[in-house]
C-alpha positions in Angstrom: 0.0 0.0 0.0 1.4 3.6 -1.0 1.8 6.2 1.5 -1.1 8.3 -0.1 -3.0 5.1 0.3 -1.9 4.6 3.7 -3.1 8.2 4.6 -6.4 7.8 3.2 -7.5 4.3 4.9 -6.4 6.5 8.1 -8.3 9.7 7.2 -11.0 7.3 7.1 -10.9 5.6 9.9 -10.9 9.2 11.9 -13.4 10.8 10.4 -16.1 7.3 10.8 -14.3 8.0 14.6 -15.3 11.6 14.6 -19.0 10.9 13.5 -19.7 8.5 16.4 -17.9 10.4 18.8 -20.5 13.7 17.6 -23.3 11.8 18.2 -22.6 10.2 21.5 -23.4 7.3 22.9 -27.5 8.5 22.8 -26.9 8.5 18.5 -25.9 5.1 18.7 -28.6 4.0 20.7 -30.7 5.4 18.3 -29.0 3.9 15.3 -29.0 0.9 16.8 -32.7 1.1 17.6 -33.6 2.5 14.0 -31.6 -0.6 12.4 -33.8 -3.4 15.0 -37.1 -1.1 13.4 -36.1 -1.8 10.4 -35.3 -5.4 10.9 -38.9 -5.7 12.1 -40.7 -4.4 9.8 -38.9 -6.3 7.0 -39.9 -9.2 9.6 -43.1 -8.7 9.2 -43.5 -8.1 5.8 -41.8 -11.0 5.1 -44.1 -13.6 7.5 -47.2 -11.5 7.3 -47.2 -10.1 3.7 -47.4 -12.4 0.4 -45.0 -15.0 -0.3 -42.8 -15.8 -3.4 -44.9 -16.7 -7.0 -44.8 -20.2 -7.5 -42.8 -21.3 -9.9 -44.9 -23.2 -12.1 -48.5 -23.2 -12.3 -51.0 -21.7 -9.4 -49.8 -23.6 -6.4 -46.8 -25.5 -5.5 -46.5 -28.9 -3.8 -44.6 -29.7 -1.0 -44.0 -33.2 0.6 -42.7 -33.3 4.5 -41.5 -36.7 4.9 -41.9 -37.9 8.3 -39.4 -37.4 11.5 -38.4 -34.2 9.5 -36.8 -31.6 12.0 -37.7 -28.0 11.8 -34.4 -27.3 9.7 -35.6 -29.9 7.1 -39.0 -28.7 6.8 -38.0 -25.3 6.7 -35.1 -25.8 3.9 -37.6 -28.4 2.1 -39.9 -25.1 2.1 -37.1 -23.0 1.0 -36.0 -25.5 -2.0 -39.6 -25.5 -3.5 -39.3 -21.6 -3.5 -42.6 -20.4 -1.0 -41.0 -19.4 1.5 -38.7 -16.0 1.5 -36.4 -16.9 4.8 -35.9 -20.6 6.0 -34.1 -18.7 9.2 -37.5 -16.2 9.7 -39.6 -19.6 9.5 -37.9 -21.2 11.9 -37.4 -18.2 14.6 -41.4 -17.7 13.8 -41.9 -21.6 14.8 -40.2 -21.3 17.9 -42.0 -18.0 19.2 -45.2 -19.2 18.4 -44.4 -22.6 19.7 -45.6 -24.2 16.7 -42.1 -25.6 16.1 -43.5 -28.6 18.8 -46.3 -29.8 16.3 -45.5 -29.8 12.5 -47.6 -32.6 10.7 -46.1 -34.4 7.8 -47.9 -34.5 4.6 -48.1 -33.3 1.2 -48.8 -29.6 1.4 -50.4 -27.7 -1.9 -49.3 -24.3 -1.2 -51.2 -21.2 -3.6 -48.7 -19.0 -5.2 -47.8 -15.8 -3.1 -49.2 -17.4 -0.2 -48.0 -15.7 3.1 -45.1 -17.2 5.6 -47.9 -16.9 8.3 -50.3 -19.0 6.7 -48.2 -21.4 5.4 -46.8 -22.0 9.1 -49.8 -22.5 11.0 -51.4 -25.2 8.1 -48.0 -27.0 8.4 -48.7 -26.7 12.3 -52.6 -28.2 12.3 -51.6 -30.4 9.4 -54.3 -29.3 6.6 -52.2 -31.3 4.1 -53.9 -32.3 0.9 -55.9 -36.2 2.5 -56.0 -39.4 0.1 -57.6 -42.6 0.6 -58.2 -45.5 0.0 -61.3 -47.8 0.6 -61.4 -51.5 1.1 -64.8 -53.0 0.7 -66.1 -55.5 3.1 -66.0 -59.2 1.6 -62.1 -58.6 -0.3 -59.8 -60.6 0.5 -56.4 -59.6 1.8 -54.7 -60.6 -1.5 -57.4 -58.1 -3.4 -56.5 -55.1 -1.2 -52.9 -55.7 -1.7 -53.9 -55.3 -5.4 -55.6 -52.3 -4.9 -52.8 -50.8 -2.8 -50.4 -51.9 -5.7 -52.3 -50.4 -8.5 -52.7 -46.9 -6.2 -49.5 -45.0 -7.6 -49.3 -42.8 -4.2 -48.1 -44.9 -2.2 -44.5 -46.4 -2.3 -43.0 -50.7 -2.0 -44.4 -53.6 -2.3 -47.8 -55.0 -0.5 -47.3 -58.6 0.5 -51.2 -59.8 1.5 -51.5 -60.0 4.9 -53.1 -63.3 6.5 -56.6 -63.8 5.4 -59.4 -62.1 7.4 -56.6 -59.7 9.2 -57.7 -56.5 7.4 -60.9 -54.8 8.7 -62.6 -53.0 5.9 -62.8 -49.1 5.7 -61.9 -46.0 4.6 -58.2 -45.0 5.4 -56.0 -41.9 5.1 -52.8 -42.1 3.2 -49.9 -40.3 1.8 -48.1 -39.7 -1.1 -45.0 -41.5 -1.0 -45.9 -43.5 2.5 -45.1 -47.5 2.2 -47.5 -49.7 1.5 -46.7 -52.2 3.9 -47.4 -49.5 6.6 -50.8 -48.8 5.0 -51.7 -52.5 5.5 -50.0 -52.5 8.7 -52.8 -49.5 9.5 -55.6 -51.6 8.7 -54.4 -55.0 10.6 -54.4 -52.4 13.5 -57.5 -51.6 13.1 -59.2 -55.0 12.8 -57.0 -56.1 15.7 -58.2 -53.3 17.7 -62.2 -53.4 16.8 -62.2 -57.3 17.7 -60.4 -57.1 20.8 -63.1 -54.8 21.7 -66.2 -57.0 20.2 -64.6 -60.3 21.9 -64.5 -58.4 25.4 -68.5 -58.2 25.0 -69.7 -60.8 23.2 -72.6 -62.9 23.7 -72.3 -65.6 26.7 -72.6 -69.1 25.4 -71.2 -68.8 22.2 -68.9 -71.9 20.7 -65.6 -70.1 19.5 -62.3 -71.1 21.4 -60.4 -68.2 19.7 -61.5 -65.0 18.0 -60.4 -65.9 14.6 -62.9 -68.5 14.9 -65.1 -65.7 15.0 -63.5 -63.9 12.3 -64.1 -66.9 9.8 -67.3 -67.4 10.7 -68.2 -63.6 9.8 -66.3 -64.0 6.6 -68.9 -66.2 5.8 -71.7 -64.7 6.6 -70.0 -61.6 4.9 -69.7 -63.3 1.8 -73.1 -64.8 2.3 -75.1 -61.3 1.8 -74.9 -57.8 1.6 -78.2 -56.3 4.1 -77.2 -56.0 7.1 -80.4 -56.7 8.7 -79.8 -60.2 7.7 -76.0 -61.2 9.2 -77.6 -61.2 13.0 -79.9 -64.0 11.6 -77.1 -65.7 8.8 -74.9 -66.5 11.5 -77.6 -67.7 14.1 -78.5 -70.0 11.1 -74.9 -71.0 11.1 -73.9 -71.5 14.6 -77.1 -73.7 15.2 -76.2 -75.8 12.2 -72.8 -76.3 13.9 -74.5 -76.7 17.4 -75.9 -79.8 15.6 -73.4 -81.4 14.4 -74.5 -80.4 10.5 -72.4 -78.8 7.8 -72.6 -75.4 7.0 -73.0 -75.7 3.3 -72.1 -72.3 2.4 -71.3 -71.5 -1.4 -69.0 -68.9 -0.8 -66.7 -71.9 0.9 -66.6 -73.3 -2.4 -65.5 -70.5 -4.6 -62.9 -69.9 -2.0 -61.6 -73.0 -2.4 -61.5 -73.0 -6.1 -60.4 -69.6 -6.6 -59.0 -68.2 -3.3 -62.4 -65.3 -3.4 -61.8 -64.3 -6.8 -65.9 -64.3 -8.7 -66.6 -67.1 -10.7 -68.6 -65.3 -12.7 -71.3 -68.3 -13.5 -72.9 -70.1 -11.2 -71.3 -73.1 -9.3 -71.2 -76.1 -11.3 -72.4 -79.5 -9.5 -68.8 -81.2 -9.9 -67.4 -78.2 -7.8 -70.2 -78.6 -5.3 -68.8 -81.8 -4.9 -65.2 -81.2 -4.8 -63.0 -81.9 -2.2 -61.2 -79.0 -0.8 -60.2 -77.7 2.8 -62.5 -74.7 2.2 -65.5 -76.8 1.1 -67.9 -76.6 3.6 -70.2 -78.9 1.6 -68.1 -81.3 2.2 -66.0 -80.5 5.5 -67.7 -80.3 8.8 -67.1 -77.4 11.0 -65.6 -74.2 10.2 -62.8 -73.6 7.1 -59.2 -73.6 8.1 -58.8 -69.4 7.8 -61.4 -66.9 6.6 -62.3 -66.9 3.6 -62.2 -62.5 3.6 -62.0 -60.1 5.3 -65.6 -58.7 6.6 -67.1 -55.9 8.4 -67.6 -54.5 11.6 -71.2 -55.3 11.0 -70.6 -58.9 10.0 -68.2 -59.2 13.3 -70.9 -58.1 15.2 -73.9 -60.3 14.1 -71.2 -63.3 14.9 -70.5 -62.6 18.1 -74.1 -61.4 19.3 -76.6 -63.7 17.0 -80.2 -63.6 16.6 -81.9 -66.3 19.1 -83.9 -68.2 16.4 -84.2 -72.3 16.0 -83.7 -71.8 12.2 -81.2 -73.9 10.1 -81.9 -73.0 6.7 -82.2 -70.1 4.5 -82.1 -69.4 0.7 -81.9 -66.5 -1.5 -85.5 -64.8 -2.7 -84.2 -63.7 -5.9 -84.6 -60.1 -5.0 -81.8 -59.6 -2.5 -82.5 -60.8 0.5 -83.0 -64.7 1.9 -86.0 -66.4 2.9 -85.2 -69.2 6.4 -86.9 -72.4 7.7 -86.5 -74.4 10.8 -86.7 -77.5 9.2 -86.1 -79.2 5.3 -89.6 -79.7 4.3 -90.2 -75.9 4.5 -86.5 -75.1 2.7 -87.3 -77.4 0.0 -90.6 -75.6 -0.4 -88.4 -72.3 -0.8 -85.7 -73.8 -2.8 -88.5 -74.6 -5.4 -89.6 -71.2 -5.3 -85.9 -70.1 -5.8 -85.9 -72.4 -8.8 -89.2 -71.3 -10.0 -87.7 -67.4 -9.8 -84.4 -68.2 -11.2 -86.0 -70.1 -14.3 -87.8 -66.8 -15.1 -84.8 -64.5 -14.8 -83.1 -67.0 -17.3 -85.8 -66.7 -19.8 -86.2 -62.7 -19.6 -82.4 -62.6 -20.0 -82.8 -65.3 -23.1 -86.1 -62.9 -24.8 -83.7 -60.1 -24.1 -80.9 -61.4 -25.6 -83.0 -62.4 -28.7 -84.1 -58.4 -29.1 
């Protein structure tokens, strides 16, 4: 550095001196103060005013994976350009105590949408909801397809053991595994049966409750108004009680087909055939359920109709007609025929138009 140089970094140095000394420490102060004002207000702009434009489109998505810290949501917001200030998110977290509760999700944030707003949805965790709905009557191997065919959720989805899933409506997340999805719904099912088991009707003949699962599989399988499963498995049970086989058809498609529909009716050479499932031709109860049923299903099981009846067949409307003894079935299996003769003949004219 040159002695001109020199002189001038000096002259410089005394006359920044010479201004702080004039105003005293009282000038500082208020320097000092001005400079925190203005820090506050660009605060508050920033968290209270509108956010950055998104960069494509009208909204930007945002996924916070779970067991993210504050840093990582904050710099996951940061990277998807909608917040201004990853370190004003996270000072405004901790001071509103919000930093305690973030919820994971996927998070559709509107373009310009303010710091503030975008904190507190992150904190109640009004991320964007998917689900997914298993009907009552799948099997576990058709909600493992369903899962498999959903492309929001992430892995594989191995079919739990048969009867383990309880049917419903569940929550999930883009990108969550699928083997926690079903691990969700064996969760539930364990949870609702532990609860019907502890109150269940006294006398009834189950050692285990998956002896009550199987037999509300059936009656699951066996029809759809709910009115009628209460009766179904009373029906059932008293078959058992006397020693006769329960001679469900579901039992036999399971066997063949492991739930999947047939599609045509059962043939006589598969009412005949020998399987562990058949309970034409087994006594007792199947092996494992033969799907996975309802809460109302698991109910009727476990708190049947009192009724002496042992029979029952379908009216060809819906619903089942039931008899306490054979004469009167085969008086309604007749009728069955009769009915199902004249839906085959209006499908034939129909057909012919």
């Amino acid at each position: 550095m040159s002695l001109r140089s020199r002189a001038l970094s000096r002259a410089r140095r005394k006359g920044r001196g010479r201004v702080f000394r004039k105003m005293g420490p009282g000038g500082v102060a208020r320097l000092a103060l001005f400079a925190v004002v203005l820090g506050l207000i660009w605060a508050a702009l920033a968290f209270f005013g509108p956010g950055p434009k998104a960069v494509n489109g009208p909204a930007t998505t945002v996924i916070l994976t779970r067991g993210a810290n504050l840093a990582n949501i904050a710099g996951a917001l940061d990277r998807a350009k909608v917040i201004s200030s990853p370190t004003l998110f996270m000072a405004a977290a901790k001071v509103t105590g919000a930093s305690r509760s973030l919820k994971a999700g996927e998070y559709l944030i509107p373009s310009r949408e303010p710091m503030w707003r975008i904190l507190s949805d992150i904190h109640h965790g009004r991320f964007v909801r998917h689900v997914v709905t298993v009907p009552e009557g799948f099997t576990s191997q058709m909600v493992a397809d369903v899962l498999t065919a959903d492309p929001l959720p992430t892995g594989p989805a191995v079919a739990p053991p048969e009867g383990a899933i309880l049917p419903d409506t569940y929550e999930i997340q883009r990108g969550e595994a699928r083997a926690e999805v079903l691990a969700q719904m064996e969760e539930a099912q364990t949870k609702l049966l532990n609860q019907l088991w502890a109150n269940r009707a006294p006398g009834l003949p189950y050692k285990t409750p998956q002896e009550a699962v199987t037999l509300a599989s059936i009656v699951e399988k066996e029809t759809a108004l709910p009115a009628e499963r209460p009766r179904i498995a009373a029906v059932f049970l008293n078959r058992l009680a006397q020693g006769m086989k329960l001679e469900s058809d579901p039992t036999i498609i399971y066997g063949l087909t492991q739930g999947r529909p047939l599609g045509r009716p059962l043939l006589a050479s598969e009412v005949a055939k020998a399987t562990p499932y058949n309970t034409y031709v087994i006594y007792g109860l199947p092996p494992t359920p033969i799907a996975n049923p309802g809460k109302a299903s698991l109910e009727a099981v476990l708190h049947p109709m009192k009724t002496d009846e042992l029979y029952f067949v379908a009216t060809g409307s819906g619903g089942h007609v039931f008899s306490s003894t054979y004469a009167q079935h085969q008086a309604n299996v007749a009728k069955w025929r009769q009915v199902e003769a004249e839906q085959l003949a209006q499908q034939k004219a129909a057909g012919a138009h």
